[in-house]
N, C-alpha and C positions, 0 to 999 in steps of 0.2 A: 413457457419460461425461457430467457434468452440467455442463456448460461453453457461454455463449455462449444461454444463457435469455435470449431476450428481454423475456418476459411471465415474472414472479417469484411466486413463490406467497406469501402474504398470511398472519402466523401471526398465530392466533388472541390476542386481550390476554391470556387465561387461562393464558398459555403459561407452563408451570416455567422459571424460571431458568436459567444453563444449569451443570454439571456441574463442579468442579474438578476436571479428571483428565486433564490435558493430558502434552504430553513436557517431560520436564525437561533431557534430554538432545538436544538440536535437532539437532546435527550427528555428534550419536554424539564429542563431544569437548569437550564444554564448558569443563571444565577443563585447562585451556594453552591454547586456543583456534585454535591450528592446523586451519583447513579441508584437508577430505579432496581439494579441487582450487583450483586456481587465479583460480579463477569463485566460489568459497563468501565469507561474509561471515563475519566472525569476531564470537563470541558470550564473549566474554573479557573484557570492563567497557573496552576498548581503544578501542573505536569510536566517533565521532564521534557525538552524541545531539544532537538538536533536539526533544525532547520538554517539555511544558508540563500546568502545573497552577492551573486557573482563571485560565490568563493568561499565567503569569508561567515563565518557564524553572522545572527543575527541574532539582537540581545533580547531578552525576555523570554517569555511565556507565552507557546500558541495557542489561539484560544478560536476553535475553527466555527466559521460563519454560514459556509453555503458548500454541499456535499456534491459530488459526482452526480449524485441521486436527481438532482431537476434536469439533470442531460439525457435521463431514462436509457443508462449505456447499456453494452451490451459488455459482456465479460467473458473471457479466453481467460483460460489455465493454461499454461504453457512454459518454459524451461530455453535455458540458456541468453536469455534476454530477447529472445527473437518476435516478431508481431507479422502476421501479413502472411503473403507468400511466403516468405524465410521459413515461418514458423511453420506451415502448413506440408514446406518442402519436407522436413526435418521429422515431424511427426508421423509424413508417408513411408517415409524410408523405416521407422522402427516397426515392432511384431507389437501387434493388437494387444498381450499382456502388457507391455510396458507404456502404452498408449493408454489402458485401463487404469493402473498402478499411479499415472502421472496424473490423470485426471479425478481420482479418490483422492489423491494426496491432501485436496482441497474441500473442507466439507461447508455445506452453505454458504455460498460464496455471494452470490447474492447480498446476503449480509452485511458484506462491505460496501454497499451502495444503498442503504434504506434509508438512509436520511436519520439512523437510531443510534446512540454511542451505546445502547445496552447490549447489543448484539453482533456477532464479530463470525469471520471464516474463519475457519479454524485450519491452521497446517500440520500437516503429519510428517515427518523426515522420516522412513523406512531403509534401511538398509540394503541394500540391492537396489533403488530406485533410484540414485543417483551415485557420478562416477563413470566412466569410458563417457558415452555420447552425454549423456544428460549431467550438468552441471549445477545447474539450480530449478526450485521449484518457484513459477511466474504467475502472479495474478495481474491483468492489466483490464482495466476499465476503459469502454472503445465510445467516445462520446457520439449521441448519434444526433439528438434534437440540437440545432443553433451552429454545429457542424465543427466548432474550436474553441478551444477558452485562449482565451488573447495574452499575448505577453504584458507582464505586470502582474498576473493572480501568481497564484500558489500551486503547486505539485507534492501535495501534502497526504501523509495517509498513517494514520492514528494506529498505536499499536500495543500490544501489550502480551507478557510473556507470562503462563499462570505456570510453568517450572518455576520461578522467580531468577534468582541467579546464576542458580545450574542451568535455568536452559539460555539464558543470554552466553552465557560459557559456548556452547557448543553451536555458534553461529562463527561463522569465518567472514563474512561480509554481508553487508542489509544494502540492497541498490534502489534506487528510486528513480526510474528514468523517463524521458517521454518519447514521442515520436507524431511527427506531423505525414500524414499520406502514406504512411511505412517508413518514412525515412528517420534515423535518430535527430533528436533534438538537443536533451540535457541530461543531463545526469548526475547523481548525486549517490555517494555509495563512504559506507560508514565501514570502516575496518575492523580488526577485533582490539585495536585500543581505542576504540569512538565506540563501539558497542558496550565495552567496559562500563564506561563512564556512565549509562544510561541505567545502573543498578543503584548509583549515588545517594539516592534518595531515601534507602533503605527498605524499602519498601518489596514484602514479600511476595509482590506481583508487581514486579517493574512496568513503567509505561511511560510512551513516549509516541511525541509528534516527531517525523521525520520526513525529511524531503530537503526542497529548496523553494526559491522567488522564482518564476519563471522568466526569463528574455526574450522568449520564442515562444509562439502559437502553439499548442498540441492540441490534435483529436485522442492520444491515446496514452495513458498513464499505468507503468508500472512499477510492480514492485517484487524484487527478485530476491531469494534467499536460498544464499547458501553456507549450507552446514559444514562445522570447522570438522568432525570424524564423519567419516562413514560406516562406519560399521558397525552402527547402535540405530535402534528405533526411537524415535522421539515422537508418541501420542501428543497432542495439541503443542506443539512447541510455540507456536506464535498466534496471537490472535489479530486478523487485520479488522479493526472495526469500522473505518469509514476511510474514503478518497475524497479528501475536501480540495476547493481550487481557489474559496478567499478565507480570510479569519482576517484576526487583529494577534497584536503580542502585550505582553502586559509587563511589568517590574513587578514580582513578588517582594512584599513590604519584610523585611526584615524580622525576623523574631517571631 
């Protein structure tokens, strides 16, 4: 199982683009959008979007098309937004507990790349686990087959909070960034009055597509969080259920 790499393997610039041939059908239900459990995120133009293009919101509803999951990535947990070398520096330098602690934090992470919206990685915010060196807890998707997704897709990655409101509370920023060869790309990061707004819906397990439009190439997509206190544990604060790179947007009909 390719999960939890610390040191990421380097693709070559020559690398092909990568492949349109993703799932169009994510949860086996696309259309009426009823998840197959209770935990699923619904893929129905319904759901709450914080997605952006060169800046500026984009109007509608995401509705995602084709997941991480046909690039068969490989997946780093990791903290402070770092990928590569950086990350691999940073995590030598700390004691094997907090190397442990960083890497629980994230359960089935996998998950976020199956190509399934009923199943999701689950994050843990722990108290003592972040603060001094470690800042945020990192989940980033390292594409490996086709080598890049081209500027013009998506950097997109489905989310949902089963706290509901209290645990969107207790986030200080959601980042969603990329990176081509290690080097940053884009970035995209929701504050705690953009995180607010993502509870609007009422709905007692808030859920939302977040990201942006890409401009630039990435092999490697993350997404970083971090918590508004430290000093409380938060079991399943956020669930990431899928890294999507194209969809469509919809206009929710009125009434």
């Amino acid at each position: 199982m390719r999960i939890f790499n610390i040191t990421t393997a380097v693709i070559g610039a020559g690398a092909l683009a990568l492949g349109l041939s993703g799932c169009d059908n994510l949860n086996g239900d696309v259309v009426g959008g009823e998840p197959e459990s209770a935990t699923g995120l619904l893929n129905d133009g319904l759901t709450t979007t914080a997605i952006t293009g060169s800046g500026n919101p984009i109007a509608g509803n995401f509705i995602c098309s084709n997941s991480i999951s046909a690039t068969k990535p490989d997946l780093v947990v990791g903290t402070n937004g770092l990928v590569g070398g950086l990350l691999t520096d940073l995590l030598g330098s700390l004691g094997l507990d907090v190397v442990g602690n960083l890497l629980n934090s994230v359960s089935t992470p996998e998950a976020a790349v199956d190509a399934n919206l009923d199943t999701a990685a689950g994050v843990t915010l722990t108290a003592g686990l972040l603060g001094g060196t470690l800042s945020s807890v990192d989940l980033t998707a390292v594409v490996r087959e086709g080598g890049t997704v081209p500027a013009g897709f998506y950097a997109v990655a489905g989310l949902s909070f089963p706290g509901g409101i209290a645990n969107l509370s207790l986030f200080n920023s959601i980042t969603v960034r990329t990176s081509l060869l290690d080097l940053p790309q884009e970035v995209a990061t929701l504050d705690q009055s953009a995180i607010s707004l993502l509870g609007i819906n009422g709905s007692t397990v808030p859920s939302a597509w977040v990201g942006f439009k890409a401009t630039r190439p990435y092999d490697k997509l993350t997404i970083s969080l971090v918590p508004g206190l430290l000093s409380v544990n938060v079991g399943d604060a956020v669930r990431i259920h899928e890294f999507c790179y194209d969809g469509r947007f919809v206009i929710p009909k009125a009434g």
